[in-house]
PDB file of the backbone (N, CA, C, O) and the ligand in Angstrom, with CONECT records:
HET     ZN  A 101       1
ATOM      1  N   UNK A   1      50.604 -97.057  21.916  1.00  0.00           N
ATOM      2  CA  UNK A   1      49.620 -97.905  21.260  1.00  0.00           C
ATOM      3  C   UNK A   1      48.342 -97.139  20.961  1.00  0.00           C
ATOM      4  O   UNK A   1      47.455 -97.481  20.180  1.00  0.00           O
ATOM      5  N   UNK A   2      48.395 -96.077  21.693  1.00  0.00           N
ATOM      6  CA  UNK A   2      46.837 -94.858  21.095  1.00  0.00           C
ATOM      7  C   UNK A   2      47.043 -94.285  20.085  1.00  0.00           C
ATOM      8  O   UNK A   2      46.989 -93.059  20.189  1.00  0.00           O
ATOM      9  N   UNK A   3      47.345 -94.825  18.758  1.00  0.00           N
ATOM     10  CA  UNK A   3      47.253 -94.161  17.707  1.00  0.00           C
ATOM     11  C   UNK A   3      45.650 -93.247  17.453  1.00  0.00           C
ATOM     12  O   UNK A   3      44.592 -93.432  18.053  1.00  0.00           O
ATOM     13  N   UNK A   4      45.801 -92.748  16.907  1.00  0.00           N
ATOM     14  CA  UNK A   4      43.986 -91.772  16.620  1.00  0.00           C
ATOM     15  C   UNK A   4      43.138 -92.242  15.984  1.00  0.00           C
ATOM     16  O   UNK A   4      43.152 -92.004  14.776  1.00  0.00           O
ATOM     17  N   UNK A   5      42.211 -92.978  16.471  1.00  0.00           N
ATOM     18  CA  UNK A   5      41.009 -93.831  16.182  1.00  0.00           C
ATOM     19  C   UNK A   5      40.344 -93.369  14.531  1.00  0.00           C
ATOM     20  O   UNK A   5      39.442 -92.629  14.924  1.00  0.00           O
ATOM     21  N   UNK A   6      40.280 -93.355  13.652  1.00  0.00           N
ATOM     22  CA  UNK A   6      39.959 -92.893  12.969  1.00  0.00           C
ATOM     23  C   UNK A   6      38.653 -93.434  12.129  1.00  0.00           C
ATOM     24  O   UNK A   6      38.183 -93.035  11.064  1.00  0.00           O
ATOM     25  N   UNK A   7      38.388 -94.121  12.699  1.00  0.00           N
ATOM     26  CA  UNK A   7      37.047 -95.024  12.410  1.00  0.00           C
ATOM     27  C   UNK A   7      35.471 -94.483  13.104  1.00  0.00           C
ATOM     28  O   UNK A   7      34.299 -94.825  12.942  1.00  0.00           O
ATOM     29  N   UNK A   8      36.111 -93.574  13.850  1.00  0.00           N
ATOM     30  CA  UNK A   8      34.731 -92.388  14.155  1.00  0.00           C
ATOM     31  C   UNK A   8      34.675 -90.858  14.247  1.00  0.00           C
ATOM     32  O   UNK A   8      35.504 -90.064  14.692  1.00  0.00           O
ATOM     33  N   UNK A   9      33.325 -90.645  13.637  1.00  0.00           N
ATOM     34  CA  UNK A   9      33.585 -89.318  13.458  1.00  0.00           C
ATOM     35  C   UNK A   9      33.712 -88.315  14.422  1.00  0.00           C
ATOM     36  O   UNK A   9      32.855 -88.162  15.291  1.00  0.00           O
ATOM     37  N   UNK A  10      34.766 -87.583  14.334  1.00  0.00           N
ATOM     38  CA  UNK A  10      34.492 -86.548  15.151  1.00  0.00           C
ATOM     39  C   UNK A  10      33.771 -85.613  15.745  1.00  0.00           C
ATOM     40  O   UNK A  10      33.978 -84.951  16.762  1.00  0.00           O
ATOM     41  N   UNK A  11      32.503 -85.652  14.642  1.00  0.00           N
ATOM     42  CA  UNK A  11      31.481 -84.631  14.962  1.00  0.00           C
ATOM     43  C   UNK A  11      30.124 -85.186  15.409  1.00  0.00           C
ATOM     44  O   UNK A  11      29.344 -84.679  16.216  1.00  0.00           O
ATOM     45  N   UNK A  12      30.002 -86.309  14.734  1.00  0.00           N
ATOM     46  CA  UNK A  12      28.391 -86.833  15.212  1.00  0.00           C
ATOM     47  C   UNK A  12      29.132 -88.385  16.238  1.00  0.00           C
ATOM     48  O   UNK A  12      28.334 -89.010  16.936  1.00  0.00           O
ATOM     49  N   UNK A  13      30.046 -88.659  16.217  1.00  0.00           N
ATOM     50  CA  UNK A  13      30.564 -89.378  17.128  1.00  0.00           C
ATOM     51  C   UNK A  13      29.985 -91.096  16.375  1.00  0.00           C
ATOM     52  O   UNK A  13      30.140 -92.195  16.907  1.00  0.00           O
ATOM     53  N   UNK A  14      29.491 -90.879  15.375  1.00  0.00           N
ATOM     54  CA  UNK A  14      29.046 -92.498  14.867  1.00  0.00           C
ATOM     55  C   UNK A  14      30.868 -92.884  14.208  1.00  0.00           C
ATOM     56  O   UNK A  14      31.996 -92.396  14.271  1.00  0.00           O
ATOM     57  N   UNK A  15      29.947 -94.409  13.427  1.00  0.00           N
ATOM     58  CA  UNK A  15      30.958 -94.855  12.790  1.00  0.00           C
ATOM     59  C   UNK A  15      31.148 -93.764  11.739  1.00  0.00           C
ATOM     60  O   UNK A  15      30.192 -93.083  11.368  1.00  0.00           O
ATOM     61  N   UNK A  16      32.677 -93.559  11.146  1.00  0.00           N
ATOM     62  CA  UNK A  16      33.214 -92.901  10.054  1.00  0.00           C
ATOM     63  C   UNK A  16      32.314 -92.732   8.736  1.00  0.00           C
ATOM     64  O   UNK A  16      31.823 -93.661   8.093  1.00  0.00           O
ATOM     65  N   UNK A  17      32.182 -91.214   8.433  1.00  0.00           N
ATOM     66  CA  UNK A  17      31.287 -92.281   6.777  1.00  0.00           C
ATOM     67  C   UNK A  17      32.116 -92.171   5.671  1.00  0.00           C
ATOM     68  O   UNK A  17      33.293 -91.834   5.548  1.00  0.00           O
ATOM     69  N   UNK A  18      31.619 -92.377   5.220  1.00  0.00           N
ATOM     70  CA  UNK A  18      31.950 -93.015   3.248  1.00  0.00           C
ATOM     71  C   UNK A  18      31.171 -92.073   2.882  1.00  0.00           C
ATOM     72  O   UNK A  18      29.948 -92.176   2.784  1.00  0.00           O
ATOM     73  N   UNK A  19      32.282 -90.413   2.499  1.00  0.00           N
ATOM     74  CA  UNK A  19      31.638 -89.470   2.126  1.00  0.00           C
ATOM     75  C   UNK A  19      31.602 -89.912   0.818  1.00  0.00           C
ATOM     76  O   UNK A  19      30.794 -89.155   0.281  1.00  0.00           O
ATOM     77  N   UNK A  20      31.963 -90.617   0.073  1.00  0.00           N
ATOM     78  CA  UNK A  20      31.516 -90.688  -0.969  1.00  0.00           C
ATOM     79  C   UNK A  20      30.320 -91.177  -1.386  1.00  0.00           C
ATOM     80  O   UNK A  20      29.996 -90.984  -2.557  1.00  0.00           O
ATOM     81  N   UNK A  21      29.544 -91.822  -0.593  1.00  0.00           N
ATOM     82  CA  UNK A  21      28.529 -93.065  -0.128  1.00  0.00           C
ATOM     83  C   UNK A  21      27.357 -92.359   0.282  1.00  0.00           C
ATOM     84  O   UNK A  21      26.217 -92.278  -0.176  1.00  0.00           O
ATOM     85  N   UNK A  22      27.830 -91.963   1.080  1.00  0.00           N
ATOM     86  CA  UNK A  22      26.762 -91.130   2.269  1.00  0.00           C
ATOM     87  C   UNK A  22      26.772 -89.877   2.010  1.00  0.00           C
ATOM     88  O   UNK A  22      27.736 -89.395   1.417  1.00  0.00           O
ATOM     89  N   UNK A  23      25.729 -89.120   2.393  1.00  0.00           N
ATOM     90  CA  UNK A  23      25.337 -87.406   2.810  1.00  0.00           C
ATOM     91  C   UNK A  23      25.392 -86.956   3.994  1.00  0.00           C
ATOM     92  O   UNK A  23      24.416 -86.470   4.566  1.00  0.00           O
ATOM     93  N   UNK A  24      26.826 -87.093   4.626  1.00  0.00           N
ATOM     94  CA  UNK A  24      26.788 -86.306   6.122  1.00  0.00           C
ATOM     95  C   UNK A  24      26.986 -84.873   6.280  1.00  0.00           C
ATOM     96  O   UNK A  24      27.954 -84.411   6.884  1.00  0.00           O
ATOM     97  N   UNK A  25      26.025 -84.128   5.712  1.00  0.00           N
ATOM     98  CA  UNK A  25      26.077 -82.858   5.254  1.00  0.00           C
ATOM     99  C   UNK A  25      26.528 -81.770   6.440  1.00  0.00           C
ATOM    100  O   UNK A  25      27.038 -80.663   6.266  1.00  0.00           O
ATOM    101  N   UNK A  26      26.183 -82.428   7.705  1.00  0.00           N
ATOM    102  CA  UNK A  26      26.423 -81.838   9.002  1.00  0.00           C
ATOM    103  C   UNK A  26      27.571 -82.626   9.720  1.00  0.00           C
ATOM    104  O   UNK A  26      27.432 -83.033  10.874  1.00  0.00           O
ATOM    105  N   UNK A  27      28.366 -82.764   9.209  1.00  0.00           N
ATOM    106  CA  UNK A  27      29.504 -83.780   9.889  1.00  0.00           C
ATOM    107  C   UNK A  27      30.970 -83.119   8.482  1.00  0.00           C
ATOM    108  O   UNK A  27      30.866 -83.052   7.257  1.00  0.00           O
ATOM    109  N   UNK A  28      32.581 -82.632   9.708  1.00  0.00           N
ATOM    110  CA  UNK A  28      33.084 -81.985   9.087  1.00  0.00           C
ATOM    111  C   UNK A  28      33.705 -83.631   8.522  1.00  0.00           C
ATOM    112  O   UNK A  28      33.596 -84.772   8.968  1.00  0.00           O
ATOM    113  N   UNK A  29      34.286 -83.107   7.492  1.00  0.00           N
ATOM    114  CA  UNK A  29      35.018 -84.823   6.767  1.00  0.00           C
ATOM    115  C   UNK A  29      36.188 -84.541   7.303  1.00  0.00           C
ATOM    116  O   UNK A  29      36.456 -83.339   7.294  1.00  0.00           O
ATOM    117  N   UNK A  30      37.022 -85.282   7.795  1.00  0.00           N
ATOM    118  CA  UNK A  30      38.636 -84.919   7.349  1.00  0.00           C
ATOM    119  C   UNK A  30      39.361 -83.973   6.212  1.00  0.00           C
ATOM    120  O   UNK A  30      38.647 -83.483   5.337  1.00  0.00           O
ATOM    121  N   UNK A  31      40.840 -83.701   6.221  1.00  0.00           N
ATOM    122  CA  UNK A  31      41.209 -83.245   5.658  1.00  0.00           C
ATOM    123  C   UNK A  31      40.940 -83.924   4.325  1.00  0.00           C
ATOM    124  O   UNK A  31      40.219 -83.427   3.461  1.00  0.00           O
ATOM    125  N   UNK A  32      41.636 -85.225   4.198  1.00  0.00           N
ATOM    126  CA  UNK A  32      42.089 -85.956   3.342  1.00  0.00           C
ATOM    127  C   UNK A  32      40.726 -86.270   2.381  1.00  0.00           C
ATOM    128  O   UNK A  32      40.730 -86.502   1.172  1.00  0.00           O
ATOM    129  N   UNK A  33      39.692 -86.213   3.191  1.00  0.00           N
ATOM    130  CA  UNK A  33      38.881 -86.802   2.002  1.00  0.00           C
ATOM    131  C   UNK A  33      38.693 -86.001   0.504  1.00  0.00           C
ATOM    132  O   UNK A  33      39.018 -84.815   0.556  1.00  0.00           O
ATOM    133  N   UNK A  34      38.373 -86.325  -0.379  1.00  0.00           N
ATOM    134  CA  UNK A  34      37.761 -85.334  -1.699  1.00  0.00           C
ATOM    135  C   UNK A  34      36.884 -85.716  -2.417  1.00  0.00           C
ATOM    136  O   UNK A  34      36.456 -85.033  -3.348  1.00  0.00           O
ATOM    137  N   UNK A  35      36.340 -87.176  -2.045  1.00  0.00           N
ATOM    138  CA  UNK A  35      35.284 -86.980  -2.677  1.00  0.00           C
ATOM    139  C   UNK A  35      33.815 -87.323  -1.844  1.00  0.00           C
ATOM    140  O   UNK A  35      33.613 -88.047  -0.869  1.00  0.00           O
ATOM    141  N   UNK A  36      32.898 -86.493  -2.651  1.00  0.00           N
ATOM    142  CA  UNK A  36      31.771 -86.062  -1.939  1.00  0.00           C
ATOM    143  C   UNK A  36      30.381 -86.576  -2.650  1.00  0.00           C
ATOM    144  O   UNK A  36      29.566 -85.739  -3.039  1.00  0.00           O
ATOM    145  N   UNK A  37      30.168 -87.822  -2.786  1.00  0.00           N
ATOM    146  CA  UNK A  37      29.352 -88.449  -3.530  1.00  0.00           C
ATOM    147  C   UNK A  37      29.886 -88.251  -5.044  1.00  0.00           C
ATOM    148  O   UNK A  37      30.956 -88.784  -5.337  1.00  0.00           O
ATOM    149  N   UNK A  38      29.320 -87.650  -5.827  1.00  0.00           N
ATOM    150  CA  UNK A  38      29.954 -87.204  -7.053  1.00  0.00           C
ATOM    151  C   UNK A  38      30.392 -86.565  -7.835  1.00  0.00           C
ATOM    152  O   UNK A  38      30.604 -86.553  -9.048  1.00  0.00           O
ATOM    153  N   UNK A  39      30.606 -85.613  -6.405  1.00  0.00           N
ATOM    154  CA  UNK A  39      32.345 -84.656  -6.441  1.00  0.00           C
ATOM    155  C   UNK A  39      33.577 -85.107  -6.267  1.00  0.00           C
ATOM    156  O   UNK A  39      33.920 -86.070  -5.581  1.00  0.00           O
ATOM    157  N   UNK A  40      34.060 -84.587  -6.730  1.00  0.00           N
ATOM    158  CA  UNK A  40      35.500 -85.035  -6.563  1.00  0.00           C
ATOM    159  C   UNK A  40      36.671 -83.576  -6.297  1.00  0.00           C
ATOM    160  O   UNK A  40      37.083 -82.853  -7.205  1.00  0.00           O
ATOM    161  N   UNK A  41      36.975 -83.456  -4.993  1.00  0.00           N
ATOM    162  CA  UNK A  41      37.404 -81.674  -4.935  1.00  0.00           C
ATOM    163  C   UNK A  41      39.082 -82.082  -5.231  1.00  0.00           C
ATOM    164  O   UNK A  41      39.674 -83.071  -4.798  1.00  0.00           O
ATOM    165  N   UNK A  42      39.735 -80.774  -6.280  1.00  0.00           N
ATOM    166  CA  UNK A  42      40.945 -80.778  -5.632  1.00  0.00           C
ATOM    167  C   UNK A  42      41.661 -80.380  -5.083  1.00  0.00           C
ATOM    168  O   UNK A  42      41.878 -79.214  -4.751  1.00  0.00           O
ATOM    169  N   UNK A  43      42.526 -81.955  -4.743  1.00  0.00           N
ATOM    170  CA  UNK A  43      43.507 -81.516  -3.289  1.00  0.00           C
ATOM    171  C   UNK A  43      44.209 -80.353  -3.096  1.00  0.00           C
ATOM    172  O   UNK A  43      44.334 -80.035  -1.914  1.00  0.00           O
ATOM    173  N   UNK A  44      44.748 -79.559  -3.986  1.00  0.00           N
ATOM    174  CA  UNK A  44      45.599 -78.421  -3.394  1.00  0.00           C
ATOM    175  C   UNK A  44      44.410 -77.315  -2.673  1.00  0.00           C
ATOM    176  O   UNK A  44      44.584 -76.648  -1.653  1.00  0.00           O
ATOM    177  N   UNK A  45      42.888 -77.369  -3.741  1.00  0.00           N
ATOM    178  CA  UNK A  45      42.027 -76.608  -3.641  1.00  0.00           C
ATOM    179  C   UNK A  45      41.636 -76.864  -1.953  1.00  0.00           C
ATOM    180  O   UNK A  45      41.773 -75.991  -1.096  1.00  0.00           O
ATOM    181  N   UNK A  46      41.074 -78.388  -1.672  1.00  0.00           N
ATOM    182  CA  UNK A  46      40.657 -78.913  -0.129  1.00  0.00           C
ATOM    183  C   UNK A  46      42.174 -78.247   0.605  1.00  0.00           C
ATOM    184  O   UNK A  46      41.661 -77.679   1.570  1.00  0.00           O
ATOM    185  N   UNK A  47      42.974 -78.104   0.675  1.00  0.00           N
ATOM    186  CA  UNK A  47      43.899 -78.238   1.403  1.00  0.00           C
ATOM    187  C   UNK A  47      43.683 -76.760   1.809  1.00  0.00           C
ATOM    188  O   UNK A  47      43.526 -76.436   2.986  1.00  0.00           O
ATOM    189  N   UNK A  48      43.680 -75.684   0.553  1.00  0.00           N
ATOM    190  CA  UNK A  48      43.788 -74.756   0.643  1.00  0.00           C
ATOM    191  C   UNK A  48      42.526 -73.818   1.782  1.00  0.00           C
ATOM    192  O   UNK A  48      42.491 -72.959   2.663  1.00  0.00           O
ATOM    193  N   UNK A  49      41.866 -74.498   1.185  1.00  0.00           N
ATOM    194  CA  UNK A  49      40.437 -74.304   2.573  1.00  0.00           C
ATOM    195  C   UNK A  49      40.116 -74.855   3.473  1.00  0.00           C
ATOM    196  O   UNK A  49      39.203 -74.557   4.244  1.00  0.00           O
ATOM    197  N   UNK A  50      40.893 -75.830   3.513  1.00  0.00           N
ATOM    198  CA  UNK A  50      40.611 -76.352   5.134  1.00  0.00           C
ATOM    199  C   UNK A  50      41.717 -75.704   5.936  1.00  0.00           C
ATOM    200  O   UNK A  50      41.748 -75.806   7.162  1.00  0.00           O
ATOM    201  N   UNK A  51      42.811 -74.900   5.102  1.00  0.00           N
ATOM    202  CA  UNK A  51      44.131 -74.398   6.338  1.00  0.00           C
ATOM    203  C   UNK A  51      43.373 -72.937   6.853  1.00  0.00           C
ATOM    204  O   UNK A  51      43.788 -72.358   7.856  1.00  0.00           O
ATOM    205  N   UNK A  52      41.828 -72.233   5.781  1.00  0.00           N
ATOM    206  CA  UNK A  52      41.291 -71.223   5.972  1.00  0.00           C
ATOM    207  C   UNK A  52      40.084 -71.394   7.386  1.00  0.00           C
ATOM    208  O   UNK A  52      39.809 -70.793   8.424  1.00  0.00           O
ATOM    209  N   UNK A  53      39.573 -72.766   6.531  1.00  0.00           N
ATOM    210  CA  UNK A  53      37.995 -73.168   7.641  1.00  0.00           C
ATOM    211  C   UNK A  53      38.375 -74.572   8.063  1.00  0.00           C
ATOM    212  O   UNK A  53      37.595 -75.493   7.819  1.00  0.00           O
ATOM    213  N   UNK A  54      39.134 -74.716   8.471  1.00  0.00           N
ATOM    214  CA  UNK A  54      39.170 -76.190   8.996  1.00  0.00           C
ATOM    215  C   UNK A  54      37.738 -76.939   9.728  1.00  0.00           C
ATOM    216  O   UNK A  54      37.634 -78.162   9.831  1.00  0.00           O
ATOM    217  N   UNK A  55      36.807 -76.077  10.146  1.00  0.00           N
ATOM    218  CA  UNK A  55      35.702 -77.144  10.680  1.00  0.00           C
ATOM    219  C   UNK A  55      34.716 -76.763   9.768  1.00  0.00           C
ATOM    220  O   UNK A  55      33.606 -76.499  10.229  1.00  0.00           O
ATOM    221  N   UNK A  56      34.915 -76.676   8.479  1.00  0.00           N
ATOM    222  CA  UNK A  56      33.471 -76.472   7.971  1.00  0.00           C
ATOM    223  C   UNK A  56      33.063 -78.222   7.239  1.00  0.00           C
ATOM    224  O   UNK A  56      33.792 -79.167   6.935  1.00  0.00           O
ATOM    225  N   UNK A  57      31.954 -78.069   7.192  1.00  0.00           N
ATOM    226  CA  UNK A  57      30.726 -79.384   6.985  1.00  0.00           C
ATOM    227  C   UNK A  57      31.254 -79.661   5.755  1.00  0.00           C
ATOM    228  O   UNK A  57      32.040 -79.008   5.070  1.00  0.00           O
ATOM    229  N   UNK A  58      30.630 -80.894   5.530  1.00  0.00           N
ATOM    230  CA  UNK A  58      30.387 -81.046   4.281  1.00  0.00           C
ATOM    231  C   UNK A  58      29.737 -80.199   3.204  1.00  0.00           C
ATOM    232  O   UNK A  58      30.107 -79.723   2.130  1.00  0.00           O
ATOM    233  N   UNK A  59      28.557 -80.202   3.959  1.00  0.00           N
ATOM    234  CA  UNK A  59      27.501 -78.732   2.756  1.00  0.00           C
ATOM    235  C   UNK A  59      28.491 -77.858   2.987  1.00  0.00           C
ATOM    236  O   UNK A  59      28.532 -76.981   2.124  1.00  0.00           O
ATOM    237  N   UNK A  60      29.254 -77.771   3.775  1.00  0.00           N
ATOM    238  CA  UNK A  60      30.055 -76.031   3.450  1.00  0.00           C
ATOM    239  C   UNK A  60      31.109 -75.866   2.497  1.00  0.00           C
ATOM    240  O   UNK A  60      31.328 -75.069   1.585  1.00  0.00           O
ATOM    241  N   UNK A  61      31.848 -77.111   3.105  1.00  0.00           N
ATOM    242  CA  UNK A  61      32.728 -78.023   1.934  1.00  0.00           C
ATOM    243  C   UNK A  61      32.373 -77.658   0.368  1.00  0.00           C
ATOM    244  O   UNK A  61      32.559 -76.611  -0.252  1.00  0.00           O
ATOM    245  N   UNK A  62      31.849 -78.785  -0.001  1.00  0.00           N
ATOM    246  CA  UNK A  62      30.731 -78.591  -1.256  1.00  0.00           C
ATOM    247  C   UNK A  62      29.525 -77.391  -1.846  1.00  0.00           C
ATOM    248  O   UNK A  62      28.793 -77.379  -2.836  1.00  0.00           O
ATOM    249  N   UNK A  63      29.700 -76.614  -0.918  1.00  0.00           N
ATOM    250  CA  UNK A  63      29.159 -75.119  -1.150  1.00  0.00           C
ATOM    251  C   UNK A  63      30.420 -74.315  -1.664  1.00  0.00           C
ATOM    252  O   UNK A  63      30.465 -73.660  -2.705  1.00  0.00           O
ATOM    253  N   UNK A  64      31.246 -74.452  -0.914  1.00  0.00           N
ATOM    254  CA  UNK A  64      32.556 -73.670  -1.181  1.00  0.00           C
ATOM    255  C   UNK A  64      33.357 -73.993  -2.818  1.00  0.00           C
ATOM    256  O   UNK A  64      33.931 -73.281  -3.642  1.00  0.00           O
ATOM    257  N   UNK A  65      33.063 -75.266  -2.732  1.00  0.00           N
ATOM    258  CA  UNK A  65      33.190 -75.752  -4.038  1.00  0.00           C
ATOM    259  C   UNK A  65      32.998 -75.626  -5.648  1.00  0.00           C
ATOM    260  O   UNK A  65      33.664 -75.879  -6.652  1.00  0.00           O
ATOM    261  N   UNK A  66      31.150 -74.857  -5.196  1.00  0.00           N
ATOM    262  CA  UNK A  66      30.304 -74.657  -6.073  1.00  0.00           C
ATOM    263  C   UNK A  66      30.690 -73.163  -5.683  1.00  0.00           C
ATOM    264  O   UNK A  66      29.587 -72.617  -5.697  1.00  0.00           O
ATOM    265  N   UNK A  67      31.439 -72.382  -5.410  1.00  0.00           N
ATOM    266  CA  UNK A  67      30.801 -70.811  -5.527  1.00  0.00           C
ATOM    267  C   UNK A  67      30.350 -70.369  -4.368  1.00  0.00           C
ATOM    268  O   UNK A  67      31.160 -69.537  -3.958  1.00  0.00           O
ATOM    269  N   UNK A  68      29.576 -70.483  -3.716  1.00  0.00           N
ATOM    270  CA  UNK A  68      28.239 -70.741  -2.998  1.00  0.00           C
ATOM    271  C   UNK A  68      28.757 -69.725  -1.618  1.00  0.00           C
ATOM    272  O   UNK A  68      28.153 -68.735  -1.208  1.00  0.00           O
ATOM    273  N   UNK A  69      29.977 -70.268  -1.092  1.00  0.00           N
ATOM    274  CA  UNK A  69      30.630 -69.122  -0.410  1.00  0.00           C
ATOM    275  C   UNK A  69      31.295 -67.971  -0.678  1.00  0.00           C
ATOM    276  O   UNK A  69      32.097 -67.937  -1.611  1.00  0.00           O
ATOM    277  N   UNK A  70      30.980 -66.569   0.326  1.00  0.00           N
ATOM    278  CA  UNK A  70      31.437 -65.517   0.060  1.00  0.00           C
ATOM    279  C   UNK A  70      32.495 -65.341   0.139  1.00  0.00           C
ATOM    280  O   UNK A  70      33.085 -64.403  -0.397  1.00  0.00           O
ATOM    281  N   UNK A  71      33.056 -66.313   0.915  1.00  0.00           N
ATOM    282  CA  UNK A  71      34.496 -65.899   1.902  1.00  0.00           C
ATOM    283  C   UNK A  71      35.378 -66.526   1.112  1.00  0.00           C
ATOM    284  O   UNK A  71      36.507 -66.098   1.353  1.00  0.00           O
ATOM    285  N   UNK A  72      35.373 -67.541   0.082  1.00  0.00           N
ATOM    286  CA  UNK A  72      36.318 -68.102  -0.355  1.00  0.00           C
ATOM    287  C   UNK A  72      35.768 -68.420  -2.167  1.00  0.00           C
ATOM    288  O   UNK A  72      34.700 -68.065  -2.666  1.00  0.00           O
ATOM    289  N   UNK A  73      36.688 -69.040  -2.715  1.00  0.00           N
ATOM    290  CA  UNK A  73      36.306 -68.641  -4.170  1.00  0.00           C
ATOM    291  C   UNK A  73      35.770 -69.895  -4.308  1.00  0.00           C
ATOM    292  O   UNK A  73      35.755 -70.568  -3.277  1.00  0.00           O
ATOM    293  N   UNK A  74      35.341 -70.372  -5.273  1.00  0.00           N
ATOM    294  CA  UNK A  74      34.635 -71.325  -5.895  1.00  0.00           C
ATOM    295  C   UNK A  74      36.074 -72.421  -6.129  1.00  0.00           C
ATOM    296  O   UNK A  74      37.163 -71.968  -5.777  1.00  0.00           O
ATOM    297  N   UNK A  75      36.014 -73.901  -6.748  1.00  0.00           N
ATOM    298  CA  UNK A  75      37.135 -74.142  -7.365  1.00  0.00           C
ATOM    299  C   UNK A  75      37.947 -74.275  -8.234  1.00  0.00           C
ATOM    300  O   UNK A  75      39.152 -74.524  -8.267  1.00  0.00           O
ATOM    301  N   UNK A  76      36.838 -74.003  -9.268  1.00  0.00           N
ATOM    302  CA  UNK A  76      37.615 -73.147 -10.742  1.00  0.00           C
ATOM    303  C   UNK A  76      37.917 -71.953 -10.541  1.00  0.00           C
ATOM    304  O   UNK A  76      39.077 -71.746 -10.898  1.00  0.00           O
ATOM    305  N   UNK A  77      37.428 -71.084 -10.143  1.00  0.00           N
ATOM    306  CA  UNK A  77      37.865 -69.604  -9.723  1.00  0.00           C
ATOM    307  C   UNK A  77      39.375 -69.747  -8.936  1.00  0.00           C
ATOM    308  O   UNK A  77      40.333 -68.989  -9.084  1.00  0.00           O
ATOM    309  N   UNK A  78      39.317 -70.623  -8.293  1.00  0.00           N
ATOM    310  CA  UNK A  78      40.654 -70.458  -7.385  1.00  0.00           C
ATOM    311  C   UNK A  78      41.854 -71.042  -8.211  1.00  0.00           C
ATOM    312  O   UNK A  78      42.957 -70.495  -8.202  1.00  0.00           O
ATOM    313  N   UNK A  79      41.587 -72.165  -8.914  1.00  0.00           N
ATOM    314  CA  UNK A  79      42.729 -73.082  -9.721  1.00  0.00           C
ATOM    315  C   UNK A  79      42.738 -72.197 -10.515  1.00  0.00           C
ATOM    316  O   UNK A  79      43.940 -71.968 -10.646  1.00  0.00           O
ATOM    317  N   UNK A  80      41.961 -71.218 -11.441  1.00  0.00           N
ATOM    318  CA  UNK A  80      42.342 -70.184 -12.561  1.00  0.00           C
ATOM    319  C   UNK A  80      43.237 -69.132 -11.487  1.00  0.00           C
ATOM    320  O   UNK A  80      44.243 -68.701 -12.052  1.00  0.00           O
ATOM    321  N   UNK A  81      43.145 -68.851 -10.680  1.00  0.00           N
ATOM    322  CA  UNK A  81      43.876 -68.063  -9.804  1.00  0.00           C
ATOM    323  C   UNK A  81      44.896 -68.197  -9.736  1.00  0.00           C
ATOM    324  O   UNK A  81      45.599 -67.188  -9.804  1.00  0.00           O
ATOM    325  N   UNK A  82      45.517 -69.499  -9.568  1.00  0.00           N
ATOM    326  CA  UNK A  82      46.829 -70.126  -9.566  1.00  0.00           C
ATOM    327  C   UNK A  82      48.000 -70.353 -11.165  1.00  0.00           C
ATOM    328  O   UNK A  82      49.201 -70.547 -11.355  1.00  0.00           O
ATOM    329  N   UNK A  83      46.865 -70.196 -11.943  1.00  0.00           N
ATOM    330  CA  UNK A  83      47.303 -70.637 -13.276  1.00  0.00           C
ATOM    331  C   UNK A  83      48.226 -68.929 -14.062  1.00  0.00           C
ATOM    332  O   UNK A  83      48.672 -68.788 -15.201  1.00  0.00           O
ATOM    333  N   UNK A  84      48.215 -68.130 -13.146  1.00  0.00           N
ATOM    334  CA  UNK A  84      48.606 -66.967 -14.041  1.00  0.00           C
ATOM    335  C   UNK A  84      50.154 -67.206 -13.979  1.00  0.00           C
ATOM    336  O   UNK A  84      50.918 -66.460 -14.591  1.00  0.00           O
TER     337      UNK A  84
HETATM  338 ZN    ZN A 101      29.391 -87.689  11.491  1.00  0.00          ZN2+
END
């Protein structure tokens, strides 16, 4: 009957947010989520970096997104990556 509570966050320990809603810029989202106020990441792209950084933030998330990280490509850079 302990299925995995998923109604709180793992990192700041509140209720879950509505990354789409909210700015929990310091709180990692789940896998599953993709969108990030009024981002929208894609899934193969999230998948692909969370199997790299699994605990990174939101801002890291959405940094990674934009470019912004060294370690990993942006997400047009990476989907053109895939497209050859
Ligand atoms: Zn949180």
């Amino acid at each position: 009957m302990s299925e995995l509570r998923k109604d709180t966050c793992l990192t700041c320990g509140k209720q879950a947010h509505d990354f789409a809603n909210e700015e929990a810029l310091n709180c990692v989202p789940p896998r599953e989520i993709l969108i990030f106020g009024e981002y929208v990441i894609d899934k193969q792209y999230r998948d692909a970096l969370f199997e790299e950084f699994p605990i990174y933030t939101t801002e890291e998330v959405v940094g990674s997104y934009f470019g912004h990280n060294p370690y990993f490509p942006s997400q047009d850079e990476w989907l053109d990556s895939k497209e050859v």
